[in-house]
Structure formats: structure tokens, C-alpha cells
C-alpha positions, -999 to 999 in steps of 0.1 A, spaced: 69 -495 -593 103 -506 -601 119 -507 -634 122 -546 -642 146 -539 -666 185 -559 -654 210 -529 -647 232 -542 -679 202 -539 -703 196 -500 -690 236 -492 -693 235 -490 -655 273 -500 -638 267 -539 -622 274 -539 -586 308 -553 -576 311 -576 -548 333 -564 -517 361 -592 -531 363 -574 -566 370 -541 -551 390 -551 -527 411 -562 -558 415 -522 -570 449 -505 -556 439 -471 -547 468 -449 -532 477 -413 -524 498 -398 -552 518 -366 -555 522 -350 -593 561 -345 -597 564 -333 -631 540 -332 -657 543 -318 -697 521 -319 -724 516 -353 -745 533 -345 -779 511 -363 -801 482 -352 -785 461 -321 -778 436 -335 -750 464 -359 -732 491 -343 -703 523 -368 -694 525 -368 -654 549 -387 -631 530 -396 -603 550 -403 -567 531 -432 -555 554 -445 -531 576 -464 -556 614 -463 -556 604 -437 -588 576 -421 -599 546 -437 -623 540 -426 -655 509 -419 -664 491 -401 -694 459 -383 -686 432 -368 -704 427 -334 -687 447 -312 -710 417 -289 -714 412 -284 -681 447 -282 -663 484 -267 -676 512 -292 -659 522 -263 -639 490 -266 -619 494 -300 -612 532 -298 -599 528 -312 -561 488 -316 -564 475 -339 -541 458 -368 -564 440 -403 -560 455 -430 -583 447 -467 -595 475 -477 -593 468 -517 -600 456 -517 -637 472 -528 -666 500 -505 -681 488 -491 -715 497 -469 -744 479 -438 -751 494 -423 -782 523 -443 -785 532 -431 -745 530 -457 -719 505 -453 -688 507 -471 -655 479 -460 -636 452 -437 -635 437 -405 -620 406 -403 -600 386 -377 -616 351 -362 -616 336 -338 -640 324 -303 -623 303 -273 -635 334 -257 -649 361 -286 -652 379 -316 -646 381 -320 -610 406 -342 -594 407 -359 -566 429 -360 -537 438 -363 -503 428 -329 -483 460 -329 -453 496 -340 -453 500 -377 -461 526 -400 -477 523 -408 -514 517 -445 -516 497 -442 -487 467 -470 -497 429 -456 -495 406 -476 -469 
């Protein structure tokens, strides 16, 4: 028997509709340069090539699990439509698709040669 219990009321994610994530700018991304966040120990400070006429900012929380050498000219999946924020005083203008393995952070990215800005479909 099913639960009868709405997907909000269990903490479940609601479904989007096809329109709403049509609405989410995915793109292929190359990490340029990336240092630690000065005012904090869990954030790293990555320019992101995304196709632009210069690189994105953006401030990640993956400190624990990568050193910005590792990330120079890693292959990585970026949002690249959401609001700009600041994380510790830093601005942020995207975000990195991530997923949590057995050991650590995982990122993802694009396994082959393509163009950063190139949009996921």
C-alpha cells in the first residue's frame, strides 16, 4: 500500500514540471583558477570558463574534499542561471553540480573534449 502522505509533508523534493526545468541553465564549465576562501575553512574560490567573455566566479563548498590544484582544468557541470550571492562576504555566480560518494565530494562533469558553455540537453 502506498504512503498517503503529500511528498512536501514527508520532506520529499516536489516534482517539477518540464517548463520549470527547462528554466535551469546547465552548461559545461572548465575550472581556471581556484584558491582557498580566506574567511572560510570549508569554502574554495573558483573561476569557472563557462563560455563567457571571462570566467564566473563562484565560491564552493568542497574545501575538505579538493585542494584548488586539483581542480585546475577539471571538467565540471555548472548552474549557471541562479541568482549571484555572497558566501562570506565573496560573491558567487553559479554553482557546481556535485554528489556526495563513499569517500568524497564528487563532481560532476563532462567525460570527452567539449567547449565550456556548451549547454546540457
Amino acid at each position: 500500500m502506498s504512503d498517503p502522505t503529500p511528498a512536501a509533508a514527508s520532506g520529499a523534493p516536489q516534482p517539477l514540471t518540464i517548463e520549470e526545468f527547462q528554466r535551469v541553465d546547465l552548461r559545461a564549465g572548465r575550472v581556471v583558477a581556484a584558491a582557498p576562501h580566506e574567511k572560510a575553512d570549508r569554502l574554495l574560490v573558483l573561476q569557472v570558463d563557462i563560455g563567457e567573455a571571462t570566467p564566473r566566479q563562484i565560491v564552493s563548498g568542497i574545501r575538505a574534499d579538493w585542494t584548488p590544484e586539483a581542480l585546475i582544468g577539471r571538467s565540471v557541470i555548472v548552474i549557471a542561471n541562479l541568482q549571484p550571492a555572497l558566501l562570506r562576504g565573496v560573491e558567487s555566480s553559479g554553482m557546481l553540480l556535485a554528489v556526495r560518494g563513499p569517500e568524497k565530494v564528487l563532481l560532476l562533469g563532462v567525460d570527452g573534449n567539449v567547449l565550456p558553455g556548451t549547454r546540457v540537453t
